[in-house]
RODO-552555 format. One record per residue (C-alpha): x, y, z; residue number from 1; residue in one letter. Coordinates in steps of 0.1 Angstrom, whole numbers, plus 5000, padded with zeros to 4 digits. Example, Ala and Ser with C-alpha at 12.3 -4.5 7.8 and 13.67 -1.06 7.14 Angstrom:
BEGIN
<X->5123 Y->4955 Z->5078 num->1 residu->A> $
<X->5137 Y->4989 Z->5071 num->2 residu->S> $
//
This chain:
BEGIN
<X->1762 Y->6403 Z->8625 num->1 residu->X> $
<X->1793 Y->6391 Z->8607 num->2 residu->X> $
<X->1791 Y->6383 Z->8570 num->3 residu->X> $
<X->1813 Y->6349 Z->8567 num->4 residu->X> $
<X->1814 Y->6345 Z->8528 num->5 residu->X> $
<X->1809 Y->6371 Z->8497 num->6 residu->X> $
<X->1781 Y->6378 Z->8481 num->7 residu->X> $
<X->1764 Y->6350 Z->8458 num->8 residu->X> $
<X->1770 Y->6354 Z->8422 num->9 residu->X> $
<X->1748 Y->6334 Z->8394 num->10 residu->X> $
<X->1736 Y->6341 Z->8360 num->11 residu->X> $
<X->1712 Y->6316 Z->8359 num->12 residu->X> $
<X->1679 Y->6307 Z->8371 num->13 residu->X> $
<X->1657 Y->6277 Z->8377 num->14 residu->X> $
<X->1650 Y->6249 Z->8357 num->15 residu->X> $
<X->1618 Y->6255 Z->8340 num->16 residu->X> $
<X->1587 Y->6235 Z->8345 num->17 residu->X> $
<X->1588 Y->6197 Z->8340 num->18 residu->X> $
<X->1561 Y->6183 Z->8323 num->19 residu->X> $
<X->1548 Y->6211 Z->8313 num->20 residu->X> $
<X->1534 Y->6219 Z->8276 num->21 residu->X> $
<X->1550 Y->6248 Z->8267 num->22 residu->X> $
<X->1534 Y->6243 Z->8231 num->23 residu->X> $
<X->1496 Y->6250 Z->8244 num->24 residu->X> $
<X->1477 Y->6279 Z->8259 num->25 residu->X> $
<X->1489 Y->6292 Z->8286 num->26 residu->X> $
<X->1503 Y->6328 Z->8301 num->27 residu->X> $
<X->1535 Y->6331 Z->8316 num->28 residu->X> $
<X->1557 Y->6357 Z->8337 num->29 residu->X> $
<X->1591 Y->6355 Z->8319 num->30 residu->X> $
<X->1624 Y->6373 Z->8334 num->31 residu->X> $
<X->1658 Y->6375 Z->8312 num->32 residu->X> $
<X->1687 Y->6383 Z->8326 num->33 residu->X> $
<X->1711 Y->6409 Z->8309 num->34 residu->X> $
<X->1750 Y->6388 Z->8305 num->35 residu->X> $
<X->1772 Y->6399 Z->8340 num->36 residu->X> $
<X->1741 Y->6418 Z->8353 num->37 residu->X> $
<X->1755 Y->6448 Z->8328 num->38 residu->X> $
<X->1721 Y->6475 Z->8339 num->39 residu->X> $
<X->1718 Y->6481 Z->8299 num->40 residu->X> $
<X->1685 Y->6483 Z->8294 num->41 residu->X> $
<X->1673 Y->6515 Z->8320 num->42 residu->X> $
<X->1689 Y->6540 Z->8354 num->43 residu->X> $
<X->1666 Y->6546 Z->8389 num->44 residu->X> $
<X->1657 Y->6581 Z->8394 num->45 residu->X> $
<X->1684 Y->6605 Z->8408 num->46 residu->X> $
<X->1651 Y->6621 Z->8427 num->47 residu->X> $
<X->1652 Y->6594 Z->8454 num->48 residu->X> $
<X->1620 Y->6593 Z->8474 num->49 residu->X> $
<X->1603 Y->6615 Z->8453 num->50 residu->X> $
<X->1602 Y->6591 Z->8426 num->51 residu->X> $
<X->1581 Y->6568 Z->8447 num->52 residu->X> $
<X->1549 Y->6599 Z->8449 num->53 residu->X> $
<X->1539 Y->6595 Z->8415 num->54 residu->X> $
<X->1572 Y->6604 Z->8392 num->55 residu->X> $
<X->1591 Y->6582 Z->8368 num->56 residu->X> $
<X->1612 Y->6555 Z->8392 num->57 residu->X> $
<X->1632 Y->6544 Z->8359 num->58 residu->X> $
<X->1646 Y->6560 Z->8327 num->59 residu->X> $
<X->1648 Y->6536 Z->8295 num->60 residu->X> $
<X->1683 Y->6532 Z->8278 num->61 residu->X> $
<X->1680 Y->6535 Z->8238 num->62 residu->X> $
<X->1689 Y->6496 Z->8244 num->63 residu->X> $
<X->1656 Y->6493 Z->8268 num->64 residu->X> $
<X->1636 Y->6516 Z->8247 num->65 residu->X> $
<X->1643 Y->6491 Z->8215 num->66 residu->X> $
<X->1642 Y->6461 Z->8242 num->67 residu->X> $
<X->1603 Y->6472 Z->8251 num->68 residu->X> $
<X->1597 Y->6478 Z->8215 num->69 residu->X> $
<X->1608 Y->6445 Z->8203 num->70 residu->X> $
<X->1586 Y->6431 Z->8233 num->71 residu->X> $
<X->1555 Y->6448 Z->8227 num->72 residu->X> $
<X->1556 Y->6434 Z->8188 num->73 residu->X> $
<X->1557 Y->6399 Z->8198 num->74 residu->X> $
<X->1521 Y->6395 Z->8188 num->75 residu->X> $
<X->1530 Y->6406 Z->8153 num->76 residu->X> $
<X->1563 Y->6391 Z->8148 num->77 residu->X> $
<X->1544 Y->6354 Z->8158 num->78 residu->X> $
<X->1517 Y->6359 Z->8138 num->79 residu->X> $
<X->1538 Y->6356 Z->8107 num->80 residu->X> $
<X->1546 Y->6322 Z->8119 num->81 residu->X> $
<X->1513 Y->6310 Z->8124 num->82 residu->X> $
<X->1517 Y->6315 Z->8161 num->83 residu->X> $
<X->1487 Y->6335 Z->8180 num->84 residu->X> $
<X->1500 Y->6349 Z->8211 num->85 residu->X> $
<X->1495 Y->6380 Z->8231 num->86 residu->X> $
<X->1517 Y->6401 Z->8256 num->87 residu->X> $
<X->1504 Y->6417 Z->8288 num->88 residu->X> $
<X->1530 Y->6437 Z->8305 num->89 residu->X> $
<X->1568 Y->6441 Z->8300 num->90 residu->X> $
<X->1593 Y->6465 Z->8324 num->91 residu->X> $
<X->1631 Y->6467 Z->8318 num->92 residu->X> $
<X->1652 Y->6466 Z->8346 num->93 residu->X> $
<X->1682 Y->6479 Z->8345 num->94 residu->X> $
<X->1698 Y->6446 Z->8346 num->95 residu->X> $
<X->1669 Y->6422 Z->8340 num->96 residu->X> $
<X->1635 Y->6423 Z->8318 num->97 residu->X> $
<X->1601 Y->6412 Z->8330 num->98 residu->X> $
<X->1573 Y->6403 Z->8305 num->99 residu->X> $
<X->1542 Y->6387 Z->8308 num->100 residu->X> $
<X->1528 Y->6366 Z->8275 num->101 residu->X> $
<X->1501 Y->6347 Z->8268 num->102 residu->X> $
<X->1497 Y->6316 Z->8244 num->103 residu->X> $
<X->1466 Y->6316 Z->8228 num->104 residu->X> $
<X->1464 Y->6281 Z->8212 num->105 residu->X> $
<X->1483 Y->6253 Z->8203 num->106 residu->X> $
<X->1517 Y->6265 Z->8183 num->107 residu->X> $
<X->1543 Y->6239 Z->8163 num->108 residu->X> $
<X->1566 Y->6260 Z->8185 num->109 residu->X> $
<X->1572 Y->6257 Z->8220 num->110 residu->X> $
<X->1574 Y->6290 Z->8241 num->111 residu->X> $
<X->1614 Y->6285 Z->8241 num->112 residu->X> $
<X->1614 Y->6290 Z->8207 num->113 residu->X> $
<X->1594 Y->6325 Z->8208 num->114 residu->X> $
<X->1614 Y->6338 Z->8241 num->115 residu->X> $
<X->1647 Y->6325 Z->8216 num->116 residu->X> $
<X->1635 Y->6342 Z->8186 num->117 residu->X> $
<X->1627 Y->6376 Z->8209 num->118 residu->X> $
<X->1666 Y->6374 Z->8225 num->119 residu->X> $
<X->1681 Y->6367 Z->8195 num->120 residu->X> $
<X->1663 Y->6404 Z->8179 num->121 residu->X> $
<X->1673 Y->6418 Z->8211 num->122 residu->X> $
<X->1707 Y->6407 Z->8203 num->123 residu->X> $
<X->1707 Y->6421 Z->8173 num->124 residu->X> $
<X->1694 Y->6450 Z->8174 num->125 residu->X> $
<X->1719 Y->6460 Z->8208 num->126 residu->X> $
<X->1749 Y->6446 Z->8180 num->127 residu->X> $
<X->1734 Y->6472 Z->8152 num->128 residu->X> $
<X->1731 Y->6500 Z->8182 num->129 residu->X> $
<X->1768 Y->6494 Z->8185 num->130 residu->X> $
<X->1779 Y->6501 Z->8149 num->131 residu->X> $
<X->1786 Y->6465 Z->8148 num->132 residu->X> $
<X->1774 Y->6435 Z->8123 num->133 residu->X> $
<X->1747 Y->6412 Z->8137 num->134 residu->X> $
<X->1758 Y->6379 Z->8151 num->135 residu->X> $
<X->1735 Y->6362 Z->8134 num->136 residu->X> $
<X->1753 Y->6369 Z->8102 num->137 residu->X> $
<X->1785 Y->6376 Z->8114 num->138 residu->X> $
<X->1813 Y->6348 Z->8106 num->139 residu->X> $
<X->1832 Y->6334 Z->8136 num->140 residu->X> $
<X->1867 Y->6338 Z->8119 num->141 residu->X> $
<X->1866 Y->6378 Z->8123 num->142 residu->X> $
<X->1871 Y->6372 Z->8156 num->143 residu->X> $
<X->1899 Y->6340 Z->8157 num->144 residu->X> $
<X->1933 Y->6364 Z->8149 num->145 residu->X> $
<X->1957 Y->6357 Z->8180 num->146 residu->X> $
<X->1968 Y->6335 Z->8203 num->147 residu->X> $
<X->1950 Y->6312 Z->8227 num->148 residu->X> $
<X->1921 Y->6302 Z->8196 num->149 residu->X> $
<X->1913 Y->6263 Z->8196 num->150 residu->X> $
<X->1917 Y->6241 Z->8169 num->151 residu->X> $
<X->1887 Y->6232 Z->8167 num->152 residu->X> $
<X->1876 Y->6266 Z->8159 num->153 residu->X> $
<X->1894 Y->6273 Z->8137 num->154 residu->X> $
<X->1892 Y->6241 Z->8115 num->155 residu->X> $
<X->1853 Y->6253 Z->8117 num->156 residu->X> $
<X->1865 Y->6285 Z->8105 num->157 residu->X> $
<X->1885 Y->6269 Z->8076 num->158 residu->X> $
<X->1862 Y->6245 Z->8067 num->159 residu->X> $
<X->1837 Y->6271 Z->8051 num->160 residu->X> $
<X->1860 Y->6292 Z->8032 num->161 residu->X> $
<X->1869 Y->6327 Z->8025 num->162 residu->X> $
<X->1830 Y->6335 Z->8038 num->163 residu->X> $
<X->1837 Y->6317 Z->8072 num->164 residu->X> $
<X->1811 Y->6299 Z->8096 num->165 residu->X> $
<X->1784 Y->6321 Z->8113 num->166 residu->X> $
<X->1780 Y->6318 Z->8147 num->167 residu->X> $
<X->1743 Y->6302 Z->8144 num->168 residu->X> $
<X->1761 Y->6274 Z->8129 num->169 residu->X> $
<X->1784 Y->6266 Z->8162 num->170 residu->X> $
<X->1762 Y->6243 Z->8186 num->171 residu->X> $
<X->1756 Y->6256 Z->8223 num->172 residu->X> $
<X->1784 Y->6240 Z->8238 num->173 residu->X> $
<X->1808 Y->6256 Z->8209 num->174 residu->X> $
<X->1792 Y->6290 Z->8210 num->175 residu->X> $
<X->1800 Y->6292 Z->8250 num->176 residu->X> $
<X->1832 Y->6286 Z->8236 num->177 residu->X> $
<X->1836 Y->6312 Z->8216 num->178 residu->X> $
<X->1818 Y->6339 Z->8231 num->179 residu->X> $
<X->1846 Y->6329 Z->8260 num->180 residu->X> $
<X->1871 Y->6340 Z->8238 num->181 residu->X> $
<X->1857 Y->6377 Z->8220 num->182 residu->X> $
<X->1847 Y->6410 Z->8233 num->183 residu->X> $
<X->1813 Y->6412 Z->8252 num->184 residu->X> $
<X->1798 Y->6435 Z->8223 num->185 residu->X> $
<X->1802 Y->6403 Z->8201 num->186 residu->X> $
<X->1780 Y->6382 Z->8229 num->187 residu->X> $
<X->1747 Y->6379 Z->8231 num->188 residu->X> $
<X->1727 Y->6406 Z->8253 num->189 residu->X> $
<X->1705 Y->6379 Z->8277 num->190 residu->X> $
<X->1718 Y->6348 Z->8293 num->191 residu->X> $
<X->1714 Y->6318 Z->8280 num->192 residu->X> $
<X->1691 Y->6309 Z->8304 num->193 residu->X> $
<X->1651 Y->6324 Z->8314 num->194 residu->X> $
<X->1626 Y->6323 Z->8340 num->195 residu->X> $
<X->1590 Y->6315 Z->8334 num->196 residu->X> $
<X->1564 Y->6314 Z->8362 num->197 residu->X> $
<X->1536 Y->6296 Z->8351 num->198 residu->X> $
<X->1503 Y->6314 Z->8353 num->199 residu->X> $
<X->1476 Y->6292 Z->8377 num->200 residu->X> $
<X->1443 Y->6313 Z->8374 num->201 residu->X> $
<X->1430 Y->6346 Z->8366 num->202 residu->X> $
<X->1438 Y->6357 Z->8403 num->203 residu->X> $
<X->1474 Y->6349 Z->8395 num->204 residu->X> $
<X->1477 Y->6363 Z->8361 num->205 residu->X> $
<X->1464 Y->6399 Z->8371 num->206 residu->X> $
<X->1489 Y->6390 Z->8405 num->207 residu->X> $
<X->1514 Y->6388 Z->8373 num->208 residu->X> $
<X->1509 Y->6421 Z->8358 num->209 residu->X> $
<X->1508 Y->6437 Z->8385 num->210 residu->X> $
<X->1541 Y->6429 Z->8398 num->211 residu->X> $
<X->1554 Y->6436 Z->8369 num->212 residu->X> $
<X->1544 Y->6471 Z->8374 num->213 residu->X> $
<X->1552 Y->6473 Z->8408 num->214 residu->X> $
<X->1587 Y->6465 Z->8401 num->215 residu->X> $
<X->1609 Y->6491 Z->8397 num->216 residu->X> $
<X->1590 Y->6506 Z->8428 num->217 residu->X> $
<X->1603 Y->6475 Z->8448 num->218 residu->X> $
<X->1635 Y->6476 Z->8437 num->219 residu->X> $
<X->1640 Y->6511 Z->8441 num->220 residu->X> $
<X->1626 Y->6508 Z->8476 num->221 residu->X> $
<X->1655 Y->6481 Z->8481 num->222 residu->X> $
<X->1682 Y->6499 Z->8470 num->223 residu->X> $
<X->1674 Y->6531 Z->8493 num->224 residu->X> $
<X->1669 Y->6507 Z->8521 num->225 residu->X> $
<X->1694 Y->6484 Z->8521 num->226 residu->X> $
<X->1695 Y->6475 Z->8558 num->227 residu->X> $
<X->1658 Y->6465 Z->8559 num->228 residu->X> $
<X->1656 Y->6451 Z->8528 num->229 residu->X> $
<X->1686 Y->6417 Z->8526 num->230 residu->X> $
<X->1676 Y->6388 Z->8507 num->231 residu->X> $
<X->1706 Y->6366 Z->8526 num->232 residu->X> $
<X->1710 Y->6327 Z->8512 num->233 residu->X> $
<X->1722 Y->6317 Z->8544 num->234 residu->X> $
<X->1718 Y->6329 Z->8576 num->235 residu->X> $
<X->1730 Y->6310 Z->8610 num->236 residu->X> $
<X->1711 Y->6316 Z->8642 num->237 residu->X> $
<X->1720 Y->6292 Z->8671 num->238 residu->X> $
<X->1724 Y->6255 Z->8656 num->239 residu->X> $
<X->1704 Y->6261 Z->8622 num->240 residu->X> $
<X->1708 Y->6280 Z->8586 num->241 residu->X> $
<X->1677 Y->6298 Z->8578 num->242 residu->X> $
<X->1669 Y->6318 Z->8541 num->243 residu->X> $
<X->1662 Y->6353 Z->8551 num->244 residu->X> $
<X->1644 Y->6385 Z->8536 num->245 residu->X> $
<X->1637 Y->6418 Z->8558 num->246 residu->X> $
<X->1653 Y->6434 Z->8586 num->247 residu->X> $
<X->1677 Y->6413 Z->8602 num->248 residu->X> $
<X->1680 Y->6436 Z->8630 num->249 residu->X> $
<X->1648 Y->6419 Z->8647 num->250 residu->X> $
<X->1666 Y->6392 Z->8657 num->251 residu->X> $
<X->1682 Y->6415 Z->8684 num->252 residu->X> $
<X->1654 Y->6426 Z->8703 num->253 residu->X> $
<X->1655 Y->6420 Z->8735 num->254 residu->X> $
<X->1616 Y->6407 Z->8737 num->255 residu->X> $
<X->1604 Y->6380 Z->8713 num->256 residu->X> $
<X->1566 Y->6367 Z->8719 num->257 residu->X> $
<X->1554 Y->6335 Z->8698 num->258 residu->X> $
<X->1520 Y->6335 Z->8686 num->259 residu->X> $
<X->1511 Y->6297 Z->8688 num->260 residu->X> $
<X->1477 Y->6288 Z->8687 num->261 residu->X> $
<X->1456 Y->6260 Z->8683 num->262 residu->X> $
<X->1430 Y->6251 Z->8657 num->263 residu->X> $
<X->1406 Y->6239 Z->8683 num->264 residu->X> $
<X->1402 Y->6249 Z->8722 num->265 residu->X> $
<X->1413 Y->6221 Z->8740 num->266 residu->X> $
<X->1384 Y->6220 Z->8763 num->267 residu->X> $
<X->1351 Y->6236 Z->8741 num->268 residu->X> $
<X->1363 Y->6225 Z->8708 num->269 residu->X> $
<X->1358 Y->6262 Z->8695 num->270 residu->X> $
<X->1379 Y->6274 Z->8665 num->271 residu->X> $
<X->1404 Y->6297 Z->8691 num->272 residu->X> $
<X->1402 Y->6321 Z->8675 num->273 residu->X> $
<X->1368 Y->6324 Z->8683 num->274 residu->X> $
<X->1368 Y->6321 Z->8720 num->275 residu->X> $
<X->1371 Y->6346 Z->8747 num->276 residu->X> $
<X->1407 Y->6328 Z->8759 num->277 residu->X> $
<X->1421 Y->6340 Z->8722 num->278 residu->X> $
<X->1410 Y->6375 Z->8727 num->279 residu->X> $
<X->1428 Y->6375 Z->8765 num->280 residu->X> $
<X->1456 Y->6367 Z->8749 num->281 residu->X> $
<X->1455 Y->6392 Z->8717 num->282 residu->X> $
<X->1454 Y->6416 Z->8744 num->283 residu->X> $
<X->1482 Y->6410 Z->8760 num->284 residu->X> $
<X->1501 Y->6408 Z->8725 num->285 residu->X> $
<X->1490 Y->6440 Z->8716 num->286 residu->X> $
<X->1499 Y->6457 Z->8750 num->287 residu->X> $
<X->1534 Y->6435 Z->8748 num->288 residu->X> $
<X->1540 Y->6455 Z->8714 num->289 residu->X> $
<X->1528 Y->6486 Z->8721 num->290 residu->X> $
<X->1549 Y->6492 Z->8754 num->291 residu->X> $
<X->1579 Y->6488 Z->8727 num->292 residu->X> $
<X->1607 Y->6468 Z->8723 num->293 residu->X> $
<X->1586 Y->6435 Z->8714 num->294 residu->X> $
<X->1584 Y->6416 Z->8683 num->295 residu->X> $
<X->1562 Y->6387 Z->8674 num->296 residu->X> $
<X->1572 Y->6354 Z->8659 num->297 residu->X> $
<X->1553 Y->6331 Z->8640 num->298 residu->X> $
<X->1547 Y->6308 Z->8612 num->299 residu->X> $
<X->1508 Y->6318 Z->8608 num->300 residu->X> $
<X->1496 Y->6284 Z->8604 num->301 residu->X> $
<X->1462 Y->6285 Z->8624 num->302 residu->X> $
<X->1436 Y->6310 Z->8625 num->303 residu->X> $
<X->1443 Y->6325 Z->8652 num->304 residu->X> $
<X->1481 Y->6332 Z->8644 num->305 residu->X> $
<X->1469 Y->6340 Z->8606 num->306 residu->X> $
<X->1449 Y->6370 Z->8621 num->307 residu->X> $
<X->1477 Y->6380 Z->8647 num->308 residu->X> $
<X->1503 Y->6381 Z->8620 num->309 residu->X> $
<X->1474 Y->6400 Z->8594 num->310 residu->X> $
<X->1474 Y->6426 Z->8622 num->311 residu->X> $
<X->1509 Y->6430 Z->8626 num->312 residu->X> $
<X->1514 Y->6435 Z->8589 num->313 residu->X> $
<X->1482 Y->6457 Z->8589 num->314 residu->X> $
<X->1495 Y->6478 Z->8616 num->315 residu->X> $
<X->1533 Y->6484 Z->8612 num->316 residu->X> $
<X->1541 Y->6459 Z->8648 num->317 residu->X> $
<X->1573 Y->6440 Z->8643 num->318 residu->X> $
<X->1568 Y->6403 Z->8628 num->319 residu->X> $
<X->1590 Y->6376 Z->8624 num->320 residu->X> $
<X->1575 Y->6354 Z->8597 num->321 residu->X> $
<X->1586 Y->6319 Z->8593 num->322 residu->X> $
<X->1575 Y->6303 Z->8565 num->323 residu->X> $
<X->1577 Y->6265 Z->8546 num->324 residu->X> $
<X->1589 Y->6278 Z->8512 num->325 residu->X> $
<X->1625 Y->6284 Z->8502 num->326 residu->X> $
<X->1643 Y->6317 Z->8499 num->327 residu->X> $
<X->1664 Y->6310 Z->8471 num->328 residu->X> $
<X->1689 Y->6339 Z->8452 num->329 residu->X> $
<X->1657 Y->6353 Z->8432 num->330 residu->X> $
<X->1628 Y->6351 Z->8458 num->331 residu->X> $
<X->1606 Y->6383 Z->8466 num->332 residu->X> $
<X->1578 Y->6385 Z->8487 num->333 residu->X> $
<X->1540 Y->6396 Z->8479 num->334 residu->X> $
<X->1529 Y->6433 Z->8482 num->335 residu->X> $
<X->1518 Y->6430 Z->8514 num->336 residu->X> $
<X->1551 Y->6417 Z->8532 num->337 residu->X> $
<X->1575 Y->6434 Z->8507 num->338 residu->X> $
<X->1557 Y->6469 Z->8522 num->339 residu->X> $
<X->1557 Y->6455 Z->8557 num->340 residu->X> $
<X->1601 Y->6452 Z->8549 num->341 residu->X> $
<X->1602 Y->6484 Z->8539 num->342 residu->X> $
<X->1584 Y->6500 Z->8570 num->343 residu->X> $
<X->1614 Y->6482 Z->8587 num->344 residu->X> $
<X->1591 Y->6456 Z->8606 num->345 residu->X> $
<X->1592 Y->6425 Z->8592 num->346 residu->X> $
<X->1613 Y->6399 Z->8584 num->347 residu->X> $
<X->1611 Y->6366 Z->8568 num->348 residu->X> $
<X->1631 Y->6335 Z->8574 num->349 residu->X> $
<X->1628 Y->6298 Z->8557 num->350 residu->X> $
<X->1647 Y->6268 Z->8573 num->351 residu->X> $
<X->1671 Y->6257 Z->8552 num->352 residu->X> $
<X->1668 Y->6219 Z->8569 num->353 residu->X> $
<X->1627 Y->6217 Z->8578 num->354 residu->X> $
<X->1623 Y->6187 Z->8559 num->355 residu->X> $
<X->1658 Y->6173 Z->8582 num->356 residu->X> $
<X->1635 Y->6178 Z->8610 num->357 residu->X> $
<X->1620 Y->6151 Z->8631 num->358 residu->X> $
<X->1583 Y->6133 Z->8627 num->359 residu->X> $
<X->1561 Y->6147 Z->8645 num->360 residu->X> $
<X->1533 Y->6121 Z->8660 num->361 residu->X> $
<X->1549 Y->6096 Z->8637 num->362 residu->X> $
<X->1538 Y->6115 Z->8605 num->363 residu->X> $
<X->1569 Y->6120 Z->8581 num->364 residu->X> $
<X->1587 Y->6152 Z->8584 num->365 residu->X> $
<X->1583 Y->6165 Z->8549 num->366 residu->X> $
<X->1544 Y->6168 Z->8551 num->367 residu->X> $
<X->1524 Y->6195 Z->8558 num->368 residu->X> $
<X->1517 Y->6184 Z->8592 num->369 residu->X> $
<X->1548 Y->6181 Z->8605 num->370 residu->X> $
<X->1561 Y->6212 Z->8587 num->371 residu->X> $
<X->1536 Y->6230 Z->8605 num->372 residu->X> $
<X->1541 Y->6219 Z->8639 num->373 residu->X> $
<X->1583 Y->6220 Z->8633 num->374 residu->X> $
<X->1578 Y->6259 Z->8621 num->375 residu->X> $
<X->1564 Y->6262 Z->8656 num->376 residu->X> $
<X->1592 Y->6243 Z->8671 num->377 residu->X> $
<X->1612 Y->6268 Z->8656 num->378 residu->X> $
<X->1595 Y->6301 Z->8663 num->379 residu->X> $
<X->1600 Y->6296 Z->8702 num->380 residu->X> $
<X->1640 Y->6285 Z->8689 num->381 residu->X> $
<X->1639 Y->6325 Z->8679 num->382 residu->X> $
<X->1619 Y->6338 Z->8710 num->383 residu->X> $
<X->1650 Y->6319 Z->8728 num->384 residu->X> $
<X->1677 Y->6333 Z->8711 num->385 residu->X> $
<X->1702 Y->6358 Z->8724 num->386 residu->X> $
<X->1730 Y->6356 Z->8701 num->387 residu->X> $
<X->1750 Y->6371 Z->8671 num->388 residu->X> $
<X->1732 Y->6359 Z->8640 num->389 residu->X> $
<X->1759 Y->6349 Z->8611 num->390 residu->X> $
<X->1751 Y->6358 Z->8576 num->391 residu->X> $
<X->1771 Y->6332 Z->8555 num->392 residu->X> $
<X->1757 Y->6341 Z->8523 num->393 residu->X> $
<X->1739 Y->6366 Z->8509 num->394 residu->X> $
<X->1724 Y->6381 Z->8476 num->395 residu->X> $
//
């Protein structure tokens, strides 16, 4: 496999929710991203696999250890402002932070102000760890002796005096200006930027937590298994660009069998998965992978695909899994699959172009029905494919 372009770098990550209240109740996964991916805030184990059997995967920085602190007294820091909110969970990465928080009622702020407020202590307290005057109350002039400062800057500077303007007082726009122009200890510790994954249920809010847990575990597992384990942007095989996640090496193997069922047998009108005709052909799957060398392909649409690709990531077979969603720079898999990449058996591709596709039975590409049918279209594309697949970007 040839890689075609460097590695994707951003410091940002996606838009938040549209539409959303972000001043009601609600509970939300938030992830902050440490300014040029600096891993500040914790180091893996040196113990290597070991770490994974019980011991501690990750060793807090004095920066992380204040970092969790600051985190786990968000309750009482809001309270003072007449906000009532509560956190669940909170790791530090080394280059990232995870947190879960609830919202327990309506606030006069919005949840950007809290996650602000939070950063800003963070900030702070990183500034103070330093030896170094907060930038909260630090005036912009300290930092405007040399060449190369703009006018405008310095005009700001001027305009206040001996005393000099504080940085709170530049607006965003003016701030990324000057934080261009001084030392990174003078900038702020997060990106500008966060993450927030709304919370849907109960099921999904303990799914929350629980990655959050779980994740310096996977991310440990991806760093010891880098082969298996590639998130790529962009990868080409034949005539199409695919998102990826897993062990690219399954594209080489010399036997690829879809798993394409139907909802319905053609002739009884029996869910397949039921009939004696799906069962002929599990068998001869299962014997397919067990002689070696074979690796299934599917989407996992119908039933009887759903319980073909449930045994394969139940089992340890090899499974390529397409699926409808994106792979985008900061996508991760559930438990399940992310164990499945590990083992060295699955991966996970997303068409880059499925909604480009054609109708199918005159029903617009971008619905579910023709999504379906397409990722189908596209499995036996992989079973067919003999070539060198081009990674163009990856992450």
């Amino acid at each position: 496999m040839t890689i075609f372009a460097s590695r994707m770098v951003t410091s940002t990550y996606r838009p938040r929710n549209a539409g959303h209240d972000y001043y009601g109740r609600g509970t939300y996964l938030i992830t902050l991203v440490v300014s040029g991916r600096e891993p500040l805030l914790s180091q893996f184990s040196d113990k290597g696999r070991d770490a994974l059997k019980g011991g501690d995967i990750l060793t807090l920085t004095p920066l992380g250890e204040v970092v969790e602190q600051t985190w786990l007294k968000t309750q009482e820091a809001q309270a003072v402002h007449g906000n009532r909110v509560v956190v669940h969970a909170c790791v530090c990465m080394p280059d990232h932070f995870h947190g879960v928080i609830e919202v327990l009622e309506p606030m006069e702020w919005s949840l950007g102000d809290i996650i602000q407020a939070f950063k800003a202590v963070c900030t702070s307290q990183w500034q103070r760890l330093q030896g170094m005057e907060t930038s909260v109350n630090r005036p912009i002039s300290v930092d405007l002796e040399g060449a190369g400062i703009p006018e405008w800057l310095r005009e700001k500077a001027l305009r206040h005096g001996n005393e000099g303007a504080l940085i709170r007082s530049l607006s965003k726009k003016q701030r990324q200006e000057y934080y261009a122009l001084v030392d990174r200890g003078c900038k702020p510790l997060f990106d500008d930027n966060y993450d927030d994954t709304v919370c849907l249920d109960e099921r999904h809010r303990k799914a929350m937590i629980a990655y959050v847990h779980d994740n310096p575990r996977r991310a440990l597992l991806r760093k010891m298994l880098p082969d298996v384990m590639r998130r790529c942007l962009h990868v080409r095989i034949g005539n199409r660009s695919y998102g990826a996640f897993g062990n690219l090496f399954l594209l080489r193997w010399a036997r690829k069998i879809q798993v394409l069922c139907h909802r319905r047998h053609p002739v009884t009108g029996q869910h397949y998965e039921e009939t004696v005709d799906y069962a002929n052909d599990r068998r001869q799957w299962e014997t397919a992978i067990l002689e070696g060398g074979t690796v299934i392909v599917t989407p996992g649409i119908s039933g009887g695909e759903r319980l073909m690709k449930k045994e394969c990531l139940e089992r340890g077979f090899p499974l390529i899994h397409l699926q409808k969603e994106p792979i985008g720079p900061f996508w991760k898999p559930e438990r399940q699959r992310f164990d499945a990449c590990a083992g060295g058996a699955l991966l996970i591709l997303a068409p880059w172009d499925l909604d480009m596709m054609d109708g199918v039975n005159g029903v617009p590409s971008d619905s579910d029905y023709s999504r379906f049918h397409n990722l189908n279209r596209l499995a036996a594309e992989i079973c067919a494919f003999d070539g060198e697949a081009r990674i163009l970007t990856m992450h």
